[in-house]
C-alpha positions as CSV (number, residue, x, y, z in Angstrom):
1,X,-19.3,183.1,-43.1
2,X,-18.7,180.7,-40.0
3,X,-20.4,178.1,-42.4
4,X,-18.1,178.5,-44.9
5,X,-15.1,178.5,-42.3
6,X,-16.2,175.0,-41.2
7,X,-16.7,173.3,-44.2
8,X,-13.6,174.5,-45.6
9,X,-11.9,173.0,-42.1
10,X,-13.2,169.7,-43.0
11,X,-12.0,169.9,-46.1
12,X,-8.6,170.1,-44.6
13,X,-8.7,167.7,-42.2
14,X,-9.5,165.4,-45.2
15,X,-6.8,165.4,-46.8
16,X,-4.6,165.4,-44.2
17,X,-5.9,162.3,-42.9
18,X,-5.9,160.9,-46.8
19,X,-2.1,162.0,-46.7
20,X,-1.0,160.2,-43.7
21,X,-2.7,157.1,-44.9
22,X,-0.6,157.5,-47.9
23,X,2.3,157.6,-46.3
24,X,1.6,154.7,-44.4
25,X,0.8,152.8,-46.9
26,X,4.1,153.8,-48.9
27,X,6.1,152.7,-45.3
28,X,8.5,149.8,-47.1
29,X,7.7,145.9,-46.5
30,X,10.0,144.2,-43.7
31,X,11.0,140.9,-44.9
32,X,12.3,138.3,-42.1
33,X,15.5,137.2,-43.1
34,X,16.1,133.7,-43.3
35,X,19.3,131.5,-43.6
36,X,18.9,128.5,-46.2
37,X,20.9,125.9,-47.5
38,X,20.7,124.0,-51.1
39,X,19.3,120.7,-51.2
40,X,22.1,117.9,-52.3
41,X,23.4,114.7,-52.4
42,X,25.1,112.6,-49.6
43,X,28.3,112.9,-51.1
44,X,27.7,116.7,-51.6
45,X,27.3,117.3,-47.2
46,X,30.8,115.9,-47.1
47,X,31.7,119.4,-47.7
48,X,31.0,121.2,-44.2
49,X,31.9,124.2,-42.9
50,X,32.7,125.3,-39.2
51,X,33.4,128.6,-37.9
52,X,36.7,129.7,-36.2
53,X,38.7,132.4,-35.1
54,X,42.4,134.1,-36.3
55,X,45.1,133.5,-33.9
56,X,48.6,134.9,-34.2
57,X,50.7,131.9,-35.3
58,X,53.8,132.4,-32.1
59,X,51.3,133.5,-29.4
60,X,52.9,134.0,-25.9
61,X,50.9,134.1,-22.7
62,X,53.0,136.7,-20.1
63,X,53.6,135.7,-16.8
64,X,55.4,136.2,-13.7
65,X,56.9,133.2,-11.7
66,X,56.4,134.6,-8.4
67,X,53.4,136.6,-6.3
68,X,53.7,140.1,-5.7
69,X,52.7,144.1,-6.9
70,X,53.4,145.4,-9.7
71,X,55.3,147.9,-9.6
72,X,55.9,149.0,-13.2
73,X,54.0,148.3,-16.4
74,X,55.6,149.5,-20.0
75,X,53.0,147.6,-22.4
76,X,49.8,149.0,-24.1
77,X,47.7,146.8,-26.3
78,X,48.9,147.2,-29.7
79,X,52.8,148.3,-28.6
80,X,55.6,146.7,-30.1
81,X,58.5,145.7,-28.2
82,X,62.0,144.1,-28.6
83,X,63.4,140.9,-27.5
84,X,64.3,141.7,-23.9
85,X,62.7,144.5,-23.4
86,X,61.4,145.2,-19.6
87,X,57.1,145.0,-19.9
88,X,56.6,144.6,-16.5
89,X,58.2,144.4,-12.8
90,X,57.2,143.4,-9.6
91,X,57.8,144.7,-6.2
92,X,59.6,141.7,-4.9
93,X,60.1,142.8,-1.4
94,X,60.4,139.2,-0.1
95,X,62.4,138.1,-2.7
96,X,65.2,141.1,-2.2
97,X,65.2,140.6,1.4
98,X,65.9,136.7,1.5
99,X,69.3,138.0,-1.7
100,X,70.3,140.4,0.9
101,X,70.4,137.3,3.8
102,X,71.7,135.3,1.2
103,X,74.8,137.7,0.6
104,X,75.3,137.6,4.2
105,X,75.6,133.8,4.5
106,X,77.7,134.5,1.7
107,X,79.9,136.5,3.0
108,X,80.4,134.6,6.4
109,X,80.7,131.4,4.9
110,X,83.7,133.1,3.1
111,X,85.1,134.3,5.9
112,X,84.8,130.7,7.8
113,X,86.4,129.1,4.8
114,X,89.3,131.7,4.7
115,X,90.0,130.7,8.3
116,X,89.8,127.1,7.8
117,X,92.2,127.0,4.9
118,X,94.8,129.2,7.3
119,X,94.5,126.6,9.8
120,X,94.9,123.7,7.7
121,X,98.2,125.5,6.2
122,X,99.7,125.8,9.4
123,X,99.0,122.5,10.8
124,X,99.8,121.0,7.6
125,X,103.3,123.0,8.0
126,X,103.6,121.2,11.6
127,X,102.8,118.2,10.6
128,X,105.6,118.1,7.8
129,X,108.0,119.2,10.0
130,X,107.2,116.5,13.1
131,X,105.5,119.3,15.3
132,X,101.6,118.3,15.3
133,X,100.3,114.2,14.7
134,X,98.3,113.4,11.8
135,X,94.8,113.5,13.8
136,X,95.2,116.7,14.4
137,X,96.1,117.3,10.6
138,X,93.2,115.3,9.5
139,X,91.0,117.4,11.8
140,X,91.9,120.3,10.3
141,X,91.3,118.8,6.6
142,X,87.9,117.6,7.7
143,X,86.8,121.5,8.9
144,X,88.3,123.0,5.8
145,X,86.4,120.3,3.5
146,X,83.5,121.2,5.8
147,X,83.5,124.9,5.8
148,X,84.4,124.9,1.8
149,X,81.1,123.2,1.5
150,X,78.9,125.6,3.2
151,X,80.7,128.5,1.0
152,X,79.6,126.4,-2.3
153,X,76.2,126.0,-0.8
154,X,75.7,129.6,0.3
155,X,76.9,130.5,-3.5
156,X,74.7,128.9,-5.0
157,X,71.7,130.3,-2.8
158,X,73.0,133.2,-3.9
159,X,72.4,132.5,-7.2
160,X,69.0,130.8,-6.6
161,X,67.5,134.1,-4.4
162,X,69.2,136.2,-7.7
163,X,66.3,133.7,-9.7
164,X,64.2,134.6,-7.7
165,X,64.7,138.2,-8.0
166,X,64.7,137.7,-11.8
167,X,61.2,136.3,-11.8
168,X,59.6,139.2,-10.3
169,X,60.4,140.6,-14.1
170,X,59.3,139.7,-17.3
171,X,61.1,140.7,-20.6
172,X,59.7,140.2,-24.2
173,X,60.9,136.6,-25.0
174,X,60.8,137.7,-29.1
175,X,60.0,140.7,-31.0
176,X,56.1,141.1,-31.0
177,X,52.9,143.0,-30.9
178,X,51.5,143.5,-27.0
179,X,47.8,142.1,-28.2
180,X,46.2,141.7,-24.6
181,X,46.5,143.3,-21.4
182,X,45.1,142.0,-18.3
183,X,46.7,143.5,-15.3
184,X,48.1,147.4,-14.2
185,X,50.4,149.2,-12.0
186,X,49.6,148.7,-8.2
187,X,47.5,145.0,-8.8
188,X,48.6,142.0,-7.0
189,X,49.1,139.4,-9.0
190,X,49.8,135.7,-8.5
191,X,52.9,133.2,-10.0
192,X,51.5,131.8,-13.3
193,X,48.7,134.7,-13.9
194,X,48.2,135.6,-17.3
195,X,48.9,139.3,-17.3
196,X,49.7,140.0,-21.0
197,X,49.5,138.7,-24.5
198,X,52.6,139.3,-26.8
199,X,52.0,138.5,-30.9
200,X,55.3,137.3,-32.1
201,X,55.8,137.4,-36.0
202,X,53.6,138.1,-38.9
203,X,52.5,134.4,-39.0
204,X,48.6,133.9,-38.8
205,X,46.9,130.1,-38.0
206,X,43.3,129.5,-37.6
207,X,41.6,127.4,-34.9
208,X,38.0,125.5,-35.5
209,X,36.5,123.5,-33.0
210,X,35.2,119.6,-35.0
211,X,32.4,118.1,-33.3
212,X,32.8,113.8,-33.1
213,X,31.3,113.0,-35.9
214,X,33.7,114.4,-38.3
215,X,37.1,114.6,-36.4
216,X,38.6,111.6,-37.5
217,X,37.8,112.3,-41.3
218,X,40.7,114.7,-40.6
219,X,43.9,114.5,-41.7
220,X,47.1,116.5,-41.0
221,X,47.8,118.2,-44.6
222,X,44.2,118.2,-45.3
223,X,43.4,121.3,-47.6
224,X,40.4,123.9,-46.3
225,X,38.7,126.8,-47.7
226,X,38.5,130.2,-45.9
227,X,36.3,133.1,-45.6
228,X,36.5,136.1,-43.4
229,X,33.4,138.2,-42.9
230,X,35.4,141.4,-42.6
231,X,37.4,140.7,-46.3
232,X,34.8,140.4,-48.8
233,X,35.3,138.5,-51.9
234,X,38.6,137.0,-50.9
235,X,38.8,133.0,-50.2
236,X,41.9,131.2,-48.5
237,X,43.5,127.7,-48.8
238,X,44.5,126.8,-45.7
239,X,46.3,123.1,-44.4
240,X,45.7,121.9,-41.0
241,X,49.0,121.3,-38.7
242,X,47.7,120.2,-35.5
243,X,44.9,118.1,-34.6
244,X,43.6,117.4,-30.9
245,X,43.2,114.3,-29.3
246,X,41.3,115.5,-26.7
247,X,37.9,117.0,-26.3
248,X,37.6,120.3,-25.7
249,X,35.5,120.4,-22.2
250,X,34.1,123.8,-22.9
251,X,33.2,123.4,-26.0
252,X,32.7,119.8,-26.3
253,X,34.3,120.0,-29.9
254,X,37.9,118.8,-30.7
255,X,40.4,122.0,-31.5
256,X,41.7,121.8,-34.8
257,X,44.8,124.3,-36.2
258,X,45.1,125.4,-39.7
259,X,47.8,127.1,-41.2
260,X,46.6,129.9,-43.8
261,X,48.8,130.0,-47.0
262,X,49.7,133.2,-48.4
263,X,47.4,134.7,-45.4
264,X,46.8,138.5,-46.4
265,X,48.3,141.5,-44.3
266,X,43.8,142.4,-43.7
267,X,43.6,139.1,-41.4
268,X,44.0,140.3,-37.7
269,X,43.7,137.9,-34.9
270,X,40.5,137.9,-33.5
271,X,38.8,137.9,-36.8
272,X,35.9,135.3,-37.1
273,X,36.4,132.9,-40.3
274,X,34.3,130.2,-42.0
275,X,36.5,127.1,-42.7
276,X,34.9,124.5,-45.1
277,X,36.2,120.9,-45.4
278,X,36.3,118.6,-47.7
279,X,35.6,115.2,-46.6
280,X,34.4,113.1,-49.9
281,X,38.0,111.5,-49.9
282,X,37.7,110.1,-46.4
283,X,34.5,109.0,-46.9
284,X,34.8,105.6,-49.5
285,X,31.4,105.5,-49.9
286,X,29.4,106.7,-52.4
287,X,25.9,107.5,-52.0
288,X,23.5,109.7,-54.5
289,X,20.6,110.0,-51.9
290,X,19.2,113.3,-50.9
291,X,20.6,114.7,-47.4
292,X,19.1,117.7,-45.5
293,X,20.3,119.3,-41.8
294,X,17.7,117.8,-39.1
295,X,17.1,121.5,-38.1
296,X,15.6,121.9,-41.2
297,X,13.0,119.1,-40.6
298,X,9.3,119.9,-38.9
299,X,7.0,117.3,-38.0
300,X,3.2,118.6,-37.5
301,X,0.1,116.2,-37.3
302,X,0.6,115.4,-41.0
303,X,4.5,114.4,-40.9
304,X,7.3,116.1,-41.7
305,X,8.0,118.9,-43.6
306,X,10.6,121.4,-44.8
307,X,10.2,125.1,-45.6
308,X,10.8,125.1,-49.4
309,X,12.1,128.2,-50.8
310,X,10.8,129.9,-54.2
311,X,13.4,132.6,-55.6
312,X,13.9,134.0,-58.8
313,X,16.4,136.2,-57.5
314,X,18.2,135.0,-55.2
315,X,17.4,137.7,-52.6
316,X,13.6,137.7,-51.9
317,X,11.3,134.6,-51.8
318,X,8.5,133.1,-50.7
319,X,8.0,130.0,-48.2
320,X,6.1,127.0,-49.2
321,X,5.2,124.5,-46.4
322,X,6.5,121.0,-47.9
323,X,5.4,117.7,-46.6
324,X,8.4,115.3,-47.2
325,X,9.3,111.4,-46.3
326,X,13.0,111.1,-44.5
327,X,14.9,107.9,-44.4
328,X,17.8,107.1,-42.0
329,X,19.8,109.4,-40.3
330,X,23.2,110.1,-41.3
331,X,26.0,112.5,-40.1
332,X,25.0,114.7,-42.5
333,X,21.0,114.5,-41.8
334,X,18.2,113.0,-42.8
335,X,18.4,111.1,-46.0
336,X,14.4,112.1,-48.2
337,X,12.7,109.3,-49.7
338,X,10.0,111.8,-51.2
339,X,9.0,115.7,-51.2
340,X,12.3,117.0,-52.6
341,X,14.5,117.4,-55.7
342,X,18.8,118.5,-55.8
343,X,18.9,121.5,-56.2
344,X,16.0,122.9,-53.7
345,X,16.9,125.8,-51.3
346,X,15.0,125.1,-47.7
347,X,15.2,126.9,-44.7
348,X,16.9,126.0,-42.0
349,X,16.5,128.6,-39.1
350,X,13.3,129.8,-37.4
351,X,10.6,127.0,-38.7
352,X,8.4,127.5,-35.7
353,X,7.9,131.0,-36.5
354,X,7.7,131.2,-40.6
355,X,4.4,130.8,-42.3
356,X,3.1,129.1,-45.8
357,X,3.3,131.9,-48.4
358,X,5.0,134.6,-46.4
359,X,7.6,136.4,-48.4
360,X,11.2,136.2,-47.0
361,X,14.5,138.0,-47.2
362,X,17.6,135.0,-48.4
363,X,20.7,135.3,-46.0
């Protein structure tokens, strides 16, 4: 009986080992995805594409024009507000204290003015009527003049310390969409800190940073293409509107605004975009050679090769190490002399880690 017991417990075991080896062996192939690009002609790389990011076309940094604590806060990312509305205030405790002294070098530079023009009205009624000599009338013209011109000044501090006072506050300068916050209540913040973002109008441009080597194949006008990862199956013709002069220092690339047309209401700022040029028509030239990236060349002890890709699909294939012979280097890449035909695809991510034969995922 034990006998039997153990042989029918091996039995068991068996096939539980056999099971779990089946389901292992059922456990689905992970395929490295791998970005490739289509083999073409020279003139066919003057078509290049950049990414970028959505900006709201009237964006307005917020900012005080004076140093203080803030005091009161009314925007929340995503709040819409009206022309002059009150978003934020500052404690301006400085600023109100130097208005008050102001009003009171107001008011006693009235009061000497007042006094002044008495005097010169009754000397001036002496003097017409032979009672007090000119000096004495021209004395009194000289302190009126004199005290008149301290009241203009002390006016217009006035005014200036009311300024100041003002710029402790900021006010929506447009109707807009509060799209960044960077400060709260009780933080001390300096004159010229960004502390909010406001979005004004519906209005959405698009800004790409263009290394050296194409920037001045742009145009103003020029037409673009646009794609946005988070609207699929919609392209966009854009026109650019503003070219930089200057390099971008962190970046190193020059910034380059486009205008969408007809932008759709899904576009949000923020969003990340592909923007593809055109650039056969400022390129005269015409040239039929075969152009590849440089990051899609290897060099091994043999020369250089490429990664071919074989697809039937268009979604899985299978790498094939290519040896190839490049020519001159372009601003497109290296121009081939041998190893590959239009139309190829070739990888062009990752060589130093993909294999001859393995099978690969297309992205």
């Amino acid at each position: 009986m034990k006998f039997k017991n153990y042989i029918t417990l091996i039995v068991l075991t068996f096939f539980i080992v056999a099971s779990c080896k089946k389901k292992e062996e059922k456990k689905k192939e992970v395929l490295r995805p791998v970005k490739y690009e289509v083999v073409g002609t020279s003139d066919a790389q003057n078509s290049r594409t950049f990414s970028g990011v959505a900006e709201a076309g009237d964006e307005i940094e917020l900012s005080f024009r004076s140093n203080g604590i803030i005091t009161e806060f009314n925007g929340k990312v995503g709040q819409k507000v009206k022309k002059g509305a009150l978003i934020a205030k500052l404690d301006n405790v400085q600023a109100k204290l130097t208005y008050e002294q102001s009003i009171s070098s107001l008011s006693s530079a009235k009061s000497t003015m007042l006094t002044s023009k008495s005097n010169l009205n009754r000397i001036k009624s002496l003097f017409e009527r032979g009672s007090n000599s000119l000096s004495d009338y021209e004395k009194a013209k000289n302190s009126y003049q004199s005290s008149l011109d301290q009241y203009e000044s002390a006016k217009r501090n006035k005014s200036i310390q009311q300024t100041q006072i003002n710029y402790g506050h900021i006010r929506a300068p447009k109707d807009g969409i509060i799209a960044l916050v960077n400060n709260g209540l009780n933080e001390n913040v300096g004159a010229g800190q960004v502390i909010a973002v406001l979005n004004a109008g519906d209005h959405i441009n698009v800004t790409v940073g263009l290394p050296e080597n194409v920037i001045n194949k742009t145009q103003l006008a020029m037409q673009t293409k646009l794609t946005f990862s988070a609207i699929e199956g919609q392209t966009f013709k854009g026109t650019i509107i503003e070219i930089a002069p200057v390099v971008d220092a962190n970046s190193a690339t020059y910034p380059v605004k486009i205008d969408i047309i007809q932008p759709s209401k899904e576009i949000k700022p923020g969003m990340a975009t592909n923007v593809t040029f055109d650039f056969s028509d400022a390129d005269t030239s015409s040239d039929t050679s075969l152009v590849v990236p440089v990051v899609a060349v290897g060099e091994d002890g043999n020369g250089n090769y490429v990664f071919l890709i074989e697809s039937s699909d268009g979604l899985i294939g299978t790498v094939k190490k290519q040896p190839i012979t490049i020519g001159e280097l372009t601003a497109s890449g290296f121009k081939i002399m041998s190893g590959l035909s239009a139309g190829d695809k070739i990888a062009v991510a990752g060589l130093q880690t993909l294999l001859d034969g393995q099978k690969v995922r297309l992205q």
